[in-house]
C-alpha positions as CSV (number, residue, x, y, z in Angstrom):
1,X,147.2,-30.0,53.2
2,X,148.1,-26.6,51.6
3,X,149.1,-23.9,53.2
4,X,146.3,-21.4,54.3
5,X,146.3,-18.2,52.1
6,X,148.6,-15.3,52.9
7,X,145.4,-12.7,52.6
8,X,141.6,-14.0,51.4
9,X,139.6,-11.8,48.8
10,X,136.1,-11.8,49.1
11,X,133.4,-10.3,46.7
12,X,129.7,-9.9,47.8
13,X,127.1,-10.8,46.4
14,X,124.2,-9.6,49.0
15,X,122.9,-6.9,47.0
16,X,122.1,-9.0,43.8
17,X,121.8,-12.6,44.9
18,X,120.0,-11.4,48.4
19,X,117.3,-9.5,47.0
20,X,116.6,-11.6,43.6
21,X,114.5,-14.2,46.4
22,X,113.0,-11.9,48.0
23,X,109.8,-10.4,47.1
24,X,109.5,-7.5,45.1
25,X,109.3,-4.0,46.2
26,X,112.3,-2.7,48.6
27,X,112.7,0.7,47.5
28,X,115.8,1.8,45.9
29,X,116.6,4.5,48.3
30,X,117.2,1.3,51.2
31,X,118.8,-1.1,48.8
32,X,121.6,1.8,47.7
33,X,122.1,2.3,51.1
34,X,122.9,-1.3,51.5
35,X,125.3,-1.2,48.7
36,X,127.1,2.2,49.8
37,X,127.6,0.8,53.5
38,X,129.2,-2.8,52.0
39,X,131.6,-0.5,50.3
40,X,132.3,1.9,53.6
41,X,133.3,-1.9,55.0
42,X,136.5,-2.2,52.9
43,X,135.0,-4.5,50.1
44,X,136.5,-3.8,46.9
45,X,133.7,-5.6,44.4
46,X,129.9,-5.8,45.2
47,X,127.7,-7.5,43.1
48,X,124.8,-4.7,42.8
49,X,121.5,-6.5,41.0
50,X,121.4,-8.4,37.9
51,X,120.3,-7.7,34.1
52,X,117.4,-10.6,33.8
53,X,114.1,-11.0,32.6
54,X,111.9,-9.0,34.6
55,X,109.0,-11.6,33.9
56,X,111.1,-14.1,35.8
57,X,113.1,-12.0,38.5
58,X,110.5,-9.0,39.5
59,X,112.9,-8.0,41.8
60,X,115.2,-6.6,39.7
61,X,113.4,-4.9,37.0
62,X,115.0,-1.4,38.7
63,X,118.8,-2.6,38.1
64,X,119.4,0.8,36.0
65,X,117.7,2.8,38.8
66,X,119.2,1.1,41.4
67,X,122.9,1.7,39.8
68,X,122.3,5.2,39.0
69,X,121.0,5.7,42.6
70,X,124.3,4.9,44.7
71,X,127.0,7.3,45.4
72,X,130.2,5.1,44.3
73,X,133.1,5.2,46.2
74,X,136.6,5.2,44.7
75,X,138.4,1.2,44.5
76,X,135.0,-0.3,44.5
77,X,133.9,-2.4,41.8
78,X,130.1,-2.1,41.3
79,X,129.3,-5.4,38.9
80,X,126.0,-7.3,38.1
81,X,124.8,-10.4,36.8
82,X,123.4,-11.0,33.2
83,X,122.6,-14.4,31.5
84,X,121.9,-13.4,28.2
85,X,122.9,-11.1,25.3
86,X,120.0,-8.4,26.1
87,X,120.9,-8.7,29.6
88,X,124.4,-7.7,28.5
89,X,123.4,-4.7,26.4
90,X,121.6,-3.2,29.1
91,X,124.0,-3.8,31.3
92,X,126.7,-1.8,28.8
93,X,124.0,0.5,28.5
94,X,124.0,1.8,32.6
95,X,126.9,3.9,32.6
96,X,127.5,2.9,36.6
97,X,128.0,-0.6,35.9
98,X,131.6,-1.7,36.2
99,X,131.2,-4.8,33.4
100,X,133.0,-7.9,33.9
101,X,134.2,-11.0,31.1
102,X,132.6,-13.8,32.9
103,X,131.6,-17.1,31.6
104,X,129.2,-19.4,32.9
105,X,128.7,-23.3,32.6
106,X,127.1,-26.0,34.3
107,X,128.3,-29.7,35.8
108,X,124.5,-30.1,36.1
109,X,122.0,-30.9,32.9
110,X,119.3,-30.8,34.7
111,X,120.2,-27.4,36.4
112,X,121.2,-25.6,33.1
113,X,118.0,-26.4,31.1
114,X,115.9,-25.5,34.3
115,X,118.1,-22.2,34.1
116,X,118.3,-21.1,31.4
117,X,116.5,-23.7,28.8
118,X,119.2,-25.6,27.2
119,X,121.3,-28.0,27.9
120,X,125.0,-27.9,30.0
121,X,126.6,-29.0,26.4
122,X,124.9,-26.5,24.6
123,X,125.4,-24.0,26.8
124,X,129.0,-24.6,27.1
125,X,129.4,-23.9,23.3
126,X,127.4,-21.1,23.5
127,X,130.3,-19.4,25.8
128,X,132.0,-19.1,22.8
129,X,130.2,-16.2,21.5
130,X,130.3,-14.7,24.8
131,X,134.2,-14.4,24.2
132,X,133.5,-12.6,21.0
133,X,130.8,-10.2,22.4
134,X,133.3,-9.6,25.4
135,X,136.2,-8.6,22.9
136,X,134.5,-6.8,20.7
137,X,133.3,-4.4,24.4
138,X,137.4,-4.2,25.0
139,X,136.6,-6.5,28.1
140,X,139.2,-9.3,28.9
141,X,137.5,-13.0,30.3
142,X,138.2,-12.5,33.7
143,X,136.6,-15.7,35.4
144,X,134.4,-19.0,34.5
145,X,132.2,-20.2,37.0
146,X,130.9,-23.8,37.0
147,X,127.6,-23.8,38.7
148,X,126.6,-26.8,40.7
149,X,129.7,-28.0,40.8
150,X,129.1,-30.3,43.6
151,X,125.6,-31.5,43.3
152,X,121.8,-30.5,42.0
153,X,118.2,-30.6,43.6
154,X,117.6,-31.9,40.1
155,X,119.9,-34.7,39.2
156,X,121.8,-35.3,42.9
157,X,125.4,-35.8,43.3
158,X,127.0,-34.9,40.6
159,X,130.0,-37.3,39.9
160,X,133.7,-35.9,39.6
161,X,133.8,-37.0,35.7
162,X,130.8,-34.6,35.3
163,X,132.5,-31.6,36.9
164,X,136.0,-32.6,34.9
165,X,134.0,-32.8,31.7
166,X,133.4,-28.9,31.9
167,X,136.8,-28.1,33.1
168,X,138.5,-30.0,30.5
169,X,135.8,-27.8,27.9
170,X,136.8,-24.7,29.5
171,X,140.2,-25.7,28.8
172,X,139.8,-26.7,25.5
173,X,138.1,-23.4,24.7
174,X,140.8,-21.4,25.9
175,X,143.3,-23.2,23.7
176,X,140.4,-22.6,20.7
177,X,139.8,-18.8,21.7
178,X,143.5,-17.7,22.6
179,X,142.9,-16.4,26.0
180,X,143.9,-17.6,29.5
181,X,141.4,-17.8,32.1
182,X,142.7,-16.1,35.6
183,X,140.0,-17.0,38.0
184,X,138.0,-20.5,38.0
185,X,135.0,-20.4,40.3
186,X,133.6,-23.8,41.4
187,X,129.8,-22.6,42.4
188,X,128.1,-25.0,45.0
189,X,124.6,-23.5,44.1
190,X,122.3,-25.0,45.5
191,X,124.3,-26.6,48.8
192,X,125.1,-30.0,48.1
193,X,129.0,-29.3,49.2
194,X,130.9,-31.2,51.5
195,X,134.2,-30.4,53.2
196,X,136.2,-34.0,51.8
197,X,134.1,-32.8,47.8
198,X,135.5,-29.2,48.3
199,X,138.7,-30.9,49.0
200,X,138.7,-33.5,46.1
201,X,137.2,-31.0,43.5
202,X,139.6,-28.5,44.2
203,X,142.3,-30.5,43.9
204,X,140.6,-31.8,40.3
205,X,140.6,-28.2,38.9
206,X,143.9,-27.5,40.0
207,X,144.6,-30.4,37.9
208,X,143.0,-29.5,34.7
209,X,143.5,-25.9,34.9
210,X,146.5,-25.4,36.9
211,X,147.4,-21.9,35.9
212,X,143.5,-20.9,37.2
213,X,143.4,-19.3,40.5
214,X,140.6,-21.2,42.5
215,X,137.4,-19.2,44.0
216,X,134.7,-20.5,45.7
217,X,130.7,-19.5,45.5
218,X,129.1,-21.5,48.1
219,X,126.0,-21.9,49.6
220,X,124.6,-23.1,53.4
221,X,122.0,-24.9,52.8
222,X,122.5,-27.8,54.7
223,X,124.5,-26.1,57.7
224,X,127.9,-26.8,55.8
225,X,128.4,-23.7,54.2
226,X,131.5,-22.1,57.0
227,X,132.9,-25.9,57.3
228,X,133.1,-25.9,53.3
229,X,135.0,-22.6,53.7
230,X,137.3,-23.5,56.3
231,X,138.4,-27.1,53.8
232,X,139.1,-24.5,51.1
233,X,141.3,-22.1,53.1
234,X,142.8,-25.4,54.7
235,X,143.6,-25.9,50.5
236,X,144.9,-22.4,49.8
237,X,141.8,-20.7,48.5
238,X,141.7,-17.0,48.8
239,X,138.8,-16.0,46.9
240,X,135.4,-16.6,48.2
241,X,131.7,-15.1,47.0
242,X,129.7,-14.4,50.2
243,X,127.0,-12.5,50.7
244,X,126.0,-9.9,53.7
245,X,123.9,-11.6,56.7
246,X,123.7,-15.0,54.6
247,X,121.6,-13.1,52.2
248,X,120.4,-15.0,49.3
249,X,119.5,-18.2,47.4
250,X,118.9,-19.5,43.9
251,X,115.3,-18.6,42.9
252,X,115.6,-21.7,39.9
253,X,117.0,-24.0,42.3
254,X,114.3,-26.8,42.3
255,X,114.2,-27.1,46.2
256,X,111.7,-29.7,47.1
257,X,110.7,-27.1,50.2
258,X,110.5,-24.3,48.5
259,X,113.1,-22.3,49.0
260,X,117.3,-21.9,48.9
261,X,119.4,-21.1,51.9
262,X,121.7,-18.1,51.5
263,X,125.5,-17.7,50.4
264,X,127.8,-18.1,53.2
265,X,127.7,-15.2,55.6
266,X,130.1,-12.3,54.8
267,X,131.0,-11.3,58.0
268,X,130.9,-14.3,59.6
269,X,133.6,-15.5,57.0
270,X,135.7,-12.7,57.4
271,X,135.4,-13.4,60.9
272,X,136.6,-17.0,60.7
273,X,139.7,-15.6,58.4
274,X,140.8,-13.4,61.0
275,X,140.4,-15.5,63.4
276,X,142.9,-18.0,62.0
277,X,145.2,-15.0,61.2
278,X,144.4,-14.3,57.7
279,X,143.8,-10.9,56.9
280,X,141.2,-9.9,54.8
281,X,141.2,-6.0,54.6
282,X,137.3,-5.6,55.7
283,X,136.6,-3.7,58.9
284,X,134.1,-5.7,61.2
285,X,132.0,-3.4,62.7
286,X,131.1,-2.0,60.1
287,X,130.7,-5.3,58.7
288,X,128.5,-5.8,61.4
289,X,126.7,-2.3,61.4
290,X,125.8,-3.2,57.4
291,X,124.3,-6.9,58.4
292,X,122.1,-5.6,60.5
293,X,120.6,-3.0,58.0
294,X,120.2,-5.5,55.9
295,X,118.1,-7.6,58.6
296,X,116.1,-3.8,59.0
297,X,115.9,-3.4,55.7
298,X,114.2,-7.3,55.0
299,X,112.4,-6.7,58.1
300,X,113.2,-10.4,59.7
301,X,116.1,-12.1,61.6
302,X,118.6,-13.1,59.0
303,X,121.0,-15.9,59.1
304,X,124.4,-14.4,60.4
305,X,125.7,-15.5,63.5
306,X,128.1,-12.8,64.2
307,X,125.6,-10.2,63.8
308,X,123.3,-11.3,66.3
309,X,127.0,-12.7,68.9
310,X,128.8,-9.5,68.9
311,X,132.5,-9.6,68.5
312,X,134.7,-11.3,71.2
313,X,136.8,-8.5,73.1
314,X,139.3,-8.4,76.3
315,X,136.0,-7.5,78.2
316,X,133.3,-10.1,77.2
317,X,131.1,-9.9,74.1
318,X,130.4,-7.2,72.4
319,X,126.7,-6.2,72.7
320,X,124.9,-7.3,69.6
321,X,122.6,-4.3,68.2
């Protein structure tokens, strides 16, 4: 076993990946509110909303309004999510958005031509104009992520070979392209993780791309999510994607019940890290105070468990709001 991280990073995700599955129509006005107390927490990047067809994801045809609409606080990071090229351009066109030189690929076939209408192959060759477009903005790649990485409502299990077959791509294109890649995320979209997989396939990317440092985006669908987390720290990960409350969910995902579980719970994340004596640089009750405007704000009980708990304190629990 590794050693646990000296400090953990974590970027959220709530804002974009929470309200993308939700329906349409939360007003602006609440969602900016959302974003501005995430960043009062200590967070230094928030996912805000993503650039996508508004045919396909109603809920964020308002991404320009949205970003124009929050009063951004200095050492914040204010980023979004775009899967194409006009995505990209209207992205570069909101002068709030802080752009980032992320690629994407799958370990899934099924998954990318559900996603995005091609398949994993093709799309991993298309990432090659993505470093172009990138460069020719002034933006360095920052990260790859390698959605389902672990498994797919679509295709199962995916095999280790599958998952090395896009690292060993990713590392061929950085050899073709001249960069180095800093950050490799292994994305369990849709919650097929398991602690001994996180284990096995971070030790496989560590292998392939040894220079990469390792971030996790994963998913609770099946009650794993925090046990998937704890593997990785127990491996030395210090970067994890979670989202506010357990917000969120793949709207493509193909789940035979209709519906995708959230990302792992921010503050119940940054709990667990503290708790095992890694610090993480986020203050929890306000962690806490911005989970539960989320749950006002959705108007249902969310998922988090430290939220509705209360901290632990010399005196008893905390008294959940």
């Amino acid at each position: 076993m590794a050693e646990l991280p000296d400090r953990v990073e974590i970027h959220e995700e709530g804002p974009r990946e929470g309200f993308q599955i939700e329906p349409p129509g939360f007003s602006i006005a609440d969602r900016a509110a959302l974003v501005e107390a995430l960043a009062d927490t200590g967070l230094r990047q928030i996912q805000v909303a993503s650039f996508v067809n508004p045919a396909r994801v109603p809920q964020m045809a308002d991404a320009a309004e949205l970003f124009a609409a929050i009063r951004k606080r200095p050492g914040v990071r204010y980023t979004a999510l775009w899967l194409n090229e006009r995505g990209f351009d209207s992205a570069c066109a909101t002068p709030a958005v802080d752009l980032t030189g992320n690629l994407y690929f799958y370990a899934s076939d099924a998954f990318s031509r559900q996603n995005n209408g091609r398949g994993m192959q093709a799309h991993a060759e298309s990432q090659r104009r993505w470093v172009q477009l990138y460069r020719d903005r002034g933006l360095a790649i920052e990260s790859a992520y390698v959605m389902t990485a672990f498994g797919c409502n679509l295709e199962g299990e995916i095999r280790e070979e599958r998952l090395a077959q896009s690292l060993r791509f990713i590392a061929q294109l950085e050899r073709d392209e001249g960069f180095r890649l800093p950050v490799l995320y292994l994305a369990d979209t849709v919650g097929w993780a398991y602690p001994l997989s996180i284990r096995r396939r971070i030790a496989l990317a560590r292998e392939l791309l040894p220079h990469a440092r390792i971030g996790l985006h994963l998913h609770d669908t099946r009650g794993l999510g925090m046990a998937n987390a704890l593997a990785a720290l127990e491996q030395g990960v210090d970067l994890f994607d979670a989202s506010i409350a357990g917000l969120g969910g793949c709207p493509f995902c193909g789940h035979a019940h209709g519906g995708a579980a959230g990302n792992i719970c921010t503050e119940d994340l940054a709990f667990l890290c503290e708790q095992m004596g890694i610090p993480t640089g986020l203050d929890l009750p306000k962690l806490l105070e911005a989970a539960r405007l989320a749950e006002r704000i959705i108007g249902r009980r969310l998922e988090g468990k430290l939220m509705h708990s209360g901290l632990p304190s010399a005196a008893g629990l905390e008294e959940p709001a």
